[in-house]
Structures are given as C-alpha cells and as structure tokens.
C-alpha positions as CSV (number, residue, x, y, z in Angstrom):
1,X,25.2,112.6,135.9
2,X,23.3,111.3,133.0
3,X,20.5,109.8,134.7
4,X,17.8,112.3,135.9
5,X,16.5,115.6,136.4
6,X,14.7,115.5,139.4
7,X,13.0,112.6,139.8
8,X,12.8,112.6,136.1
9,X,15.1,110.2,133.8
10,X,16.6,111.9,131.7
11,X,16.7,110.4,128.4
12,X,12.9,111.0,127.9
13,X,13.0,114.3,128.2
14,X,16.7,114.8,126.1
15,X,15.4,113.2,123.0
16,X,13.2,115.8,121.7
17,X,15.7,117.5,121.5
18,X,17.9,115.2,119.3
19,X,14.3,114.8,117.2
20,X,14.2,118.2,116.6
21,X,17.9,119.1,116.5
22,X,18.4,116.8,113.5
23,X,16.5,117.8,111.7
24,X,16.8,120.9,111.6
25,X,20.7,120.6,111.1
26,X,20.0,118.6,107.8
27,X,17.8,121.0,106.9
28,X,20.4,123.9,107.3
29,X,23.1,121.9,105.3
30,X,20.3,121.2,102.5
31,X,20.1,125.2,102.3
32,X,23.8,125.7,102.5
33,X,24.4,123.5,100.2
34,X,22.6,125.7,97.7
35,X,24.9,129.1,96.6
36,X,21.7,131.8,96.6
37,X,20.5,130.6,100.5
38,X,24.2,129.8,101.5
39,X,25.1,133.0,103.3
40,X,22.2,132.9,105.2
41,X,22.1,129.2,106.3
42,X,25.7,129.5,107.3
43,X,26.3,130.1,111.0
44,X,22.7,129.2,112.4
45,X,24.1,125.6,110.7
46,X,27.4,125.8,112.7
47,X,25.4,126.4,116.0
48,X,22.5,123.5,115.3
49,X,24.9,121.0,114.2
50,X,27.1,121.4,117.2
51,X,24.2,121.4,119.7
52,X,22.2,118.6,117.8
53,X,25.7,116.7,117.9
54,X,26.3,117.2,121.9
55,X,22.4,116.6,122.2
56,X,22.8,113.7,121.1
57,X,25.6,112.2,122.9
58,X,23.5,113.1,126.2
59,X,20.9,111.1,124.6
60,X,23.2,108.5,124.5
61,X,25.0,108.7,127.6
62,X,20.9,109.2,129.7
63,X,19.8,106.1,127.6
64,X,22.4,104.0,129.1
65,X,22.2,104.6,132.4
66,X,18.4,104.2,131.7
67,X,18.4,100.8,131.0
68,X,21.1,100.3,133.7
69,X,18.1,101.6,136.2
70,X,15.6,99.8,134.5
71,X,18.3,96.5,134.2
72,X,16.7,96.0,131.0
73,X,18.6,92.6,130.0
74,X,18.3,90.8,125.9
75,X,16.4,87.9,125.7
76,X,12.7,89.6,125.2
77,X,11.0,91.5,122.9
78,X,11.7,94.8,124.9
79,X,15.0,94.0,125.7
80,X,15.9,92.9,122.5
81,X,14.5,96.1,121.0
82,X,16.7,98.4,123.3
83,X,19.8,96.5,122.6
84,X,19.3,97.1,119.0
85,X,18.1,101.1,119.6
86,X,21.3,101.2,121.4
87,X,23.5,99.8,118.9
88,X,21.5,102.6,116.2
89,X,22.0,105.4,118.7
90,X,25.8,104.4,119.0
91,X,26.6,105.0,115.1
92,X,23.9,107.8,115.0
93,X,26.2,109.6,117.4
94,X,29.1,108.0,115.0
95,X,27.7,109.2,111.7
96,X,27.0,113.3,113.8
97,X,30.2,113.6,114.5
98,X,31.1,113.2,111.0
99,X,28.5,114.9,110.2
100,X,29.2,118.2,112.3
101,X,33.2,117.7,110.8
102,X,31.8,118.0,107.7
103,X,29.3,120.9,108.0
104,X,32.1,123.1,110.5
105,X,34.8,122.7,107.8
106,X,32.1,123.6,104.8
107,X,31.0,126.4,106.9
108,X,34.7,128.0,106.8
109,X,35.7,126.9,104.0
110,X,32.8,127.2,100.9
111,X,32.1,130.5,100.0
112,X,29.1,131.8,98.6
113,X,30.4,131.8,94.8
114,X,33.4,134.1,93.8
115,X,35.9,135.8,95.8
116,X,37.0,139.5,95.4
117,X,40.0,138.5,93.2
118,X,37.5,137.0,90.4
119,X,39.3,133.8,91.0
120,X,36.4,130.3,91.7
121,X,36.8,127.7,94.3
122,X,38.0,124.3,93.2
123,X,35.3,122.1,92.8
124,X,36.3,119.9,95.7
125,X,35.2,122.7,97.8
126,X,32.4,124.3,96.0
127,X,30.3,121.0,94.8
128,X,31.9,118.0,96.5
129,X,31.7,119.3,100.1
130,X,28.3,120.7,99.9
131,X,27.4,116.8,98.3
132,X,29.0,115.4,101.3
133,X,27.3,117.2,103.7
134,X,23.8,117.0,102.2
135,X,24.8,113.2,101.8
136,X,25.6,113.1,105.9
137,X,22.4,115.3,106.5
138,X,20.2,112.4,104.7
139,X,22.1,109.3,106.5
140,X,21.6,111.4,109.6
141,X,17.6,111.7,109.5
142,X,17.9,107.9,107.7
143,X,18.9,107.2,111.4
144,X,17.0,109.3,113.7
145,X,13.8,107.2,112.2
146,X,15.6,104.1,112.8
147,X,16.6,104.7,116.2
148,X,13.1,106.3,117.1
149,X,11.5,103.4,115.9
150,X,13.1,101.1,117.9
151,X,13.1,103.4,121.1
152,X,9.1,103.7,120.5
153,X,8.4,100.2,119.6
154,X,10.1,99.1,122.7
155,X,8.2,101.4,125.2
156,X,4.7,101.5,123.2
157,X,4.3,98.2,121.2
158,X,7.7,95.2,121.2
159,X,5.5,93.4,118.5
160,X,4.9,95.8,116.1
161,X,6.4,95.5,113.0
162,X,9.9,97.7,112.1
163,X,9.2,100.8,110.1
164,X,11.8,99.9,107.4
C-alpha cells in the first residue's frame, strides 16, 4: 500500500510534502502563538498540522517498505545512514503527534485575549500553551533537518559529513 505509485516508489515523491508541510505548521503555531495574528493563524494551523502529521506517517510507512525493496541491510555507509534516518523519522513522527495534540487543543482552547464577560484566561492557557507549541514547532523543524540530512547523504554522498 505504501510502496508505489505507479512504477514510482513512493517515499520520494511523499517527502516533499513532509518538507513543506512542516514547516509551514511551525510557522502557523509561531503566528498563533502571538495574540494580534492569532485569529487568523487559527484554523489554517489545525488543517496543516493534521495533514503535515498524516504526511508524515506515509513518509514513514513508503520509507520502509523502500528499503524493504531495495533490502538495504546496516553494515555500510548507506545502509548505516538509512538505519539511522529511520530511527529520526520514527521520533519525528513521535514528536508530530505531540506536536499536532498540542496545536488542536491550543487551537480550541486559547483565545485571542479576553472573553465577552471581561474575565482573562489563566496563564496555563494563554502563555504556557502557546510556549509549548512554539517549543514543539522548533523540535519539529530541529528534526526535519536531521532526518533530511541523513535521507540525502545516503542517496547523494554516504561520506559526507553530518550537518549538525
């Protein structure tokens, strides 16, 4: 199911979307995060992060059964690089799903300032959550390098060295 489109693998083509999806969530939860562009940022960030978050389990799920069809196997430099792009791209799907929890329940739960009754948000909700999910927004892109890195430098160069 996860393997191909076409004759195409799959996982080639299903990353740019998890490099562009990414990003752009974090981006959304940096503007949410901020009270003036909140209202604006809110549901376009509820949509990206969900479909950056099931992007990237398909990117996940297509990369295995990519090396499965390539029977890429440790003990090489290009084999050695996948297992440890795989091992990213496990706890980068780990840290989205955290990452989407946190941005769904800031979206329906931080409001833009005030409500009608005069009465503020406690500050768990109006400055820690926002905190939280520009913290998961940074850890996320911290990862999509990482993992990119490795997934390049196994196709295009095993010897080069790691970006950070």
């Amino acid at each position: 199911m996860f393997d191909k489109i076409g004759d195409m693998p799959l996982h080639p083509l299903v990353i740019h979307a998890v490099v562009f999806g990414i990003p752009l969530a974090a981006l959304l939860a940096i503007l949410f995060a901020f009270p003036r562009t909140r209202e604006w940022a809110r549901w376009p960030l509820a949509i990206v992060i969900v479909g950056a978050t099931a992007v990237t389990f398909v990117a996940r799920q297509s990369g295995l059964a990519f090396e499965a069809a390539l029977g890429i196997k440790p003990g090489n430099p290009v084999g050695d690089l996948i297992l440890q792009h795989s091992l990213l791209a496990n706890q980068l799907f780990y840290i989205m799903i955290v990452f989407a929890a946190i941005g769904l329940i800031s979206v329906f739960v931080v409001r833009k300032s005030t409500s009608d009754d005069g009465a503020k948000q406690p500050a768990v909700i109006r400055i820690v959550l926002p905190s939280l999910l520009v913290a998961a927004a940074l850890v996320a892109l911290i990862w999509i390098v990482r993992v990119g890195d490795l997934g390049a430098r196994a196709v295009w160069n095993p010897t080069a060295p790691p970006l950070f």
